[in-house]
C-alpha positions, 0 to 999 in steps of 0.5 A: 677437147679443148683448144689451148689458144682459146684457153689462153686468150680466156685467161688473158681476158680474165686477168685483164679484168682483174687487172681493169677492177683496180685494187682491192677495196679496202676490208676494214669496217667503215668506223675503222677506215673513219677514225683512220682518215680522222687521226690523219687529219688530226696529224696535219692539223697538229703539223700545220700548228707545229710549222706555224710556230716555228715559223713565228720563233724563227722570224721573232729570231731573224728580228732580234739578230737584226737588232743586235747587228744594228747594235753591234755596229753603232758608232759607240761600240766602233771603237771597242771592235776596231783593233788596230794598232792595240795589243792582242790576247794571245792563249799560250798553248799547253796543258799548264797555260794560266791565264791570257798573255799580252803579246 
């Protein structure tokens, strides 16, 4: 007859064996797990290039935006921003408006 304490106390034991073995190897064939772990690097490879370009167009953008705000604020053109005391174009509103109005 069995003691059911020295029963537990061994499938305590076991489980914690099974537990202390890690996880489950993985059962795919070597080729398999190969060209797996080779598509990943492929992706990053393909990533890195992906982020490498959008890192070029976004500087190539910052560059041109700051060329156009220089632009923009050339004394030459100061004259057709400054506003003040001329005349607006206003759009009237409504579905039959034509063209702008001088207010």
């Amino acid at each position: 007859m069995t003691r059911p304490f020295a029963s537990s106390v061994g499938l305590i034991f076991l489980l914690i064996g099974y537990t202390a073995a890690g996880p489950d190897s993985d059962l795919r064939p070597r080729a398999v797990r190969s060209t797996v772990c080779q598509e990943h690097v492929n992706l990053h490879t393909r990533l890195d290039g992906v982020e490498k370009k959008v890192e070029d167009t976004v500087e190539n953008l910052e560059t041109e935006l700051a060329a156009l705000l220089d632009a923009i604020e050339d004394p030459k053109w100061r004259p057709l921003l400054d506003n003040t005391g001329q005349k607006t174009v206003g759009y009237p509103q409504g579905p039959r408006a034509e063209g702008p109005v001088l207010n």
